[in-house]
C-alpha positions in Angstrom: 113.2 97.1 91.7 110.9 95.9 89.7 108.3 93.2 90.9 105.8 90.6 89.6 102.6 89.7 91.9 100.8 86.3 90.3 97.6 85.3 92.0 95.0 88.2 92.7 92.6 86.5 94.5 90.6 87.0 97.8 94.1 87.8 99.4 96.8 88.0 96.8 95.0 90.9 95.2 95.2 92.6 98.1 99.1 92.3 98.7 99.6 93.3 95.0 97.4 96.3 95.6 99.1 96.8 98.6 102.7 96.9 96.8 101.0 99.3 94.3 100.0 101.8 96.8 103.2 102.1 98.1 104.7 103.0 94.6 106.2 99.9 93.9 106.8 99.3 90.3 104.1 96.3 89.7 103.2 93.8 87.0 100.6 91.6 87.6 99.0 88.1 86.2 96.0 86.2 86.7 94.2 83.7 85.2 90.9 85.8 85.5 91.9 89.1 83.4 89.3 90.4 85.3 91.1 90.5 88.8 94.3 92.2 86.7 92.2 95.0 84.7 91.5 95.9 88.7 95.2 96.7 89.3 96.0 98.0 86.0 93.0 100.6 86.7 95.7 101.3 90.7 98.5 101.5 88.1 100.4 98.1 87.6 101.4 96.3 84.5 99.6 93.5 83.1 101.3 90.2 81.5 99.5 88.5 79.3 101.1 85.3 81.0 103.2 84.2 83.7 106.4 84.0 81.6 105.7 87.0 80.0 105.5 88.3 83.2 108.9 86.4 84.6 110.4 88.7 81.3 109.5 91.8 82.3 110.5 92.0 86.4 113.2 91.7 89.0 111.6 89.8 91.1 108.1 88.0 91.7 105.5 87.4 94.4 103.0 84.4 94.0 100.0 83.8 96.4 98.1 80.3 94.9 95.9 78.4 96.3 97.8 74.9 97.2 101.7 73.9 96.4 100.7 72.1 92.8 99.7 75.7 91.7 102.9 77.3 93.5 105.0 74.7 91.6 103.4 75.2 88.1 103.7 78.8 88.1 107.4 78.4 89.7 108.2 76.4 86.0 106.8 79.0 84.2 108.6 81.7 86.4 111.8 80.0 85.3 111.4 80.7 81.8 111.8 84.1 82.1 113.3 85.2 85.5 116.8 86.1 85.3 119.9 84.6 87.8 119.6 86.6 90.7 116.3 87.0 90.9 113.9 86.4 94.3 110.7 84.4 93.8 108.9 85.5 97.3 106.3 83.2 97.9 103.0 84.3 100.0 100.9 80.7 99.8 100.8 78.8 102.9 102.8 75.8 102.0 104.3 72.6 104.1 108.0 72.8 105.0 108.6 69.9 102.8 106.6 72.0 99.5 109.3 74.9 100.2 112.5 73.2 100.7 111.7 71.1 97.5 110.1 73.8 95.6 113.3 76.0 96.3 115.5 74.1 95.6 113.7 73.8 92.2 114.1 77.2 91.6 117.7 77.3 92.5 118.6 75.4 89.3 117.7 79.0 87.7 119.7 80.8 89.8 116.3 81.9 91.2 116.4 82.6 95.4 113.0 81.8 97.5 111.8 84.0 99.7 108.8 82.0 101.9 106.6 85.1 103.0 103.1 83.6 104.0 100.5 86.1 105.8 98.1 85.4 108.4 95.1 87.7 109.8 92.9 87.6 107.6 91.8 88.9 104.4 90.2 91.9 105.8 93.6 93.0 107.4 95.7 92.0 104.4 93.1 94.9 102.5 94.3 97.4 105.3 98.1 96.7 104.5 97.5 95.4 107.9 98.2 91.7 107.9 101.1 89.7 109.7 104.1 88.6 107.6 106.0 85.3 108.5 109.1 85.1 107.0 111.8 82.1 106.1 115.0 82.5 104.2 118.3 85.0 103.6 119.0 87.6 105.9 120.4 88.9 102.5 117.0 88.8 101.3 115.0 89.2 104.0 117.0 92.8 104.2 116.5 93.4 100.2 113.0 93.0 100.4 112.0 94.4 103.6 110.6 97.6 102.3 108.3 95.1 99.2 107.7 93.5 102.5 106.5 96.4 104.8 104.1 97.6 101.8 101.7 94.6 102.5 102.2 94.2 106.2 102.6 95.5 109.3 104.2 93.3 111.6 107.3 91.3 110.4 108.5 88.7 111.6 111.9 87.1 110.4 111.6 83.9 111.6 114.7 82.0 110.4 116.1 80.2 107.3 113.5 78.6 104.9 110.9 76.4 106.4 110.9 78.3 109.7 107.9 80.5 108.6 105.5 77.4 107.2 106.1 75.7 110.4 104.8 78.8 112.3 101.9 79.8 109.7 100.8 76.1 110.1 101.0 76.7 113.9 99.2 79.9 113.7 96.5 78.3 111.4 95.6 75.5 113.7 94.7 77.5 116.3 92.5 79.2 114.6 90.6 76.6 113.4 90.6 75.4 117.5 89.2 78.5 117.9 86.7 78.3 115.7 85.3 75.5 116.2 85.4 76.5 120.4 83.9 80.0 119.5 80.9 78.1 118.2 80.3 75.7 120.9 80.5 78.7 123.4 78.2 80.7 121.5 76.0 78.0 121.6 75.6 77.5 124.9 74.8 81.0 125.8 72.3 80.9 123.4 70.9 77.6 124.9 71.8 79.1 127.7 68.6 82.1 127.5 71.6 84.9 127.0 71.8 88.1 124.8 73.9 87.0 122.2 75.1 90.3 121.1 75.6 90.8 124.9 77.5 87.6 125.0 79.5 88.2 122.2 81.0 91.1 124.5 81.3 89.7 127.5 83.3 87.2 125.7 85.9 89.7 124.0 86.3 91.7 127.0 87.0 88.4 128.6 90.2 86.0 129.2 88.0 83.4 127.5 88.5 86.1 124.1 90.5 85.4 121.3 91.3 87.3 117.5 88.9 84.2 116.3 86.3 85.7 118.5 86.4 89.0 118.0 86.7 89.0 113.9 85.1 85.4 112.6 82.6 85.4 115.9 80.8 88.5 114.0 80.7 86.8 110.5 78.8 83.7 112.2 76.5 86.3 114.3 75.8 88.1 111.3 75.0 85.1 109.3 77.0 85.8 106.5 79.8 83.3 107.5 81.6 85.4 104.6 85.3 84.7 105.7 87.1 84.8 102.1 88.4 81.3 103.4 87.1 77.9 102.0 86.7 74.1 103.9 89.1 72.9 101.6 92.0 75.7 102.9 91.4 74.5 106.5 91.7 70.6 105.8 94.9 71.5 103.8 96.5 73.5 107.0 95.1 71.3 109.0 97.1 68.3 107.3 99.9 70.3 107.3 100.0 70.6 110.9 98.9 66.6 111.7 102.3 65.9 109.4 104.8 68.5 111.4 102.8 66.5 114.9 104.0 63.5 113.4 107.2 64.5 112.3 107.9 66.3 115.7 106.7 64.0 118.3 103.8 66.1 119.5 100.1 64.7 119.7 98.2 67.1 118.7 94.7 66.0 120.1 92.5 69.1 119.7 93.9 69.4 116.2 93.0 66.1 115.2 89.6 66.3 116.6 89.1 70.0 114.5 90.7 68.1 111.6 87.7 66.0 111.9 85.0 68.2 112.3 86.3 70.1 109.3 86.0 66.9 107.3 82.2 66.5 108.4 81.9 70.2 107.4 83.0 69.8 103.9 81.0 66.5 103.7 77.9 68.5 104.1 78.7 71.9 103.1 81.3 71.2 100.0 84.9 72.3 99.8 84.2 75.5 98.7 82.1 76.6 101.9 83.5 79.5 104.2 85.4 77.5 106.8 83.1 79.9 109.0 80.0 77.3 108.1 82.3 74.7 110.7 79.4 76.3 113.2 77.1 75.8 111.1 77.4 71.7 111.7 76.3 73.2 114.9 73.5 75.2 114.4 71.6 72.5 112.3 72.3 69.8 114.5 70.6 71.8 117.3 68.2 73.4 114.9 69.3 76.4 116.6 70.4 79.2 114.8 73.4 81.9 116.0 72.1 85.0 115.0 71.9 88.7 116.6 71.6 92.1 115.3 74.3 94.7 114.9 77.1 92.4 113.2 78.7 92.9 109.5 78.2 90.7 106.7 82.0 91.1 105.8 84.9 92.5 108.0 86.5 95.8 107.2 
């Protein structure tokens, strides 16, 4: 089969690159040419443009940054896709964004595929990362092997919407962790601790968590490089405050995150590493979180 991959940024280049690797027959498209000259130099195919890409393959991934982009390139997609085809969609959208948007493409004859990751960029560069799954078992089954190339652990979760609902879930933890990681790095270095020492006490500790032990070295290192902007959070964030309301379920530490997060990108700007949520922190304390032995960037 042979597959599309549009959006090659911090994470979606990685999947595509990840597809490639595995000897997947790959075209590629990008607004930046530079981002698709990288995968043409691993062996893909590069469109000139999304529908020129839609033309020329069986089936197409699409990692975008927020549902408006998913649903532009979904309209370009459908000039060129042929009936039958799966549109596999890695973005981390609401329930509501993939039953509509699906439906959209079914008027094409085009099938969705929800497929968002979560684990971070540095996993996803691995072939590493955790793939959440919604739709077909039919399709689920076909693609399982496009699927396998990028991640490690699969999980079919049900039919579409079942995965957003989860990666949602899975996000909002992590931003509870963050913003906890901080505020318990904080007091041990208020505290008079070792924060290098800390740091391991922590992870070797049932107080540990995969926020801890991957972000918790970005924010010790200073670098607060995460690949992962303010803007991302809030937009999880919201997604998960609609499902509490939808569902019934106050979600109190969420909310309180939510607002943190919005402080954050009042200070910082959208664009800052969600990572520099700590940083409200640090400068309100005038304290910084800093120790010696932790990477700028995780590998």
């Amino acid at each position: 089969m042979r597959y599309g991959y549009v959006g090659l940024g911090n994470l979606g280049g990685h999947l595509a690159a990840s597809l490639i690797r595995a000897g997947h027959s790959v075209t590629v498209y990008d607004r930046d040419p530079a981002l698709a000259a990288r995968h043409r130099d691993l062996g893909a195919g590069v469109a000139g443009s999304v529908a020129e890409l839609a033309g020329q393959v069986d089936h197409v991934f699409t990692c975008l940054p927020h549902p408006a982009a998913s649903e532009a390139v979904l309209a370009e997609l459908m000039t060129g896709l042929k009936p039958g085809a799966t549109w596999i969609e890695n973005s981390t959208l609401g329930r509501d964004d993939v039953l509509r948007l699906a439906g959209l493409a079914r008027t094409c004859g085009v099938r969705m595929l929800e497929a968002p990751v979560t684990g971070g960029v540095h996993l996803a560069a691995r072939g590493e990362i955790t793939v959440l799954v919604g739709g077909e078992q039919e399709l689920y089954d076909l693609h399982r092997p496009a699927l396998q190339a990028i991640g490690s652990r699969i999980f079919h979760m049900g039919p579409l919407g079942s995965a957003a609902v989860i990666k949602v879930i899975t996000n909002m933890l992590a931003f509870i962790h963050l913003v906890a990681d901080g505020e318990a790095l904080m007091l041990a270095k208020r505290g008079g601790l070792d924060l290098k020492t800390a740091w391991e006490a922590i992870a070797a500790s049932s107080g540990t968590s995969f926020v801890h032990e991957t972000e918790g070295q970005l924010i010790l290192n200073g670098s607060y490089d995460i690949a992962f902007t303010m803007d991302l959070a809030l937009k999880d964030l919201g997604f998960a405050m609609g499902f509490g309301r939808e569902f019934g379920v106050p979600l109190d530490l969420a909310s309180i995150t939510s607002q943190t997060f919005l402080k954050g990108k009042a200070v910082y700007g959208g664009a800052a590493q969600s990572t520099q949520i700590v940083k409200l922190l640090e400068d309100a304390l005038g304290t910084d979180l800093r120790a010696e032995g932790f990477p700028a960037r995780l590998e």
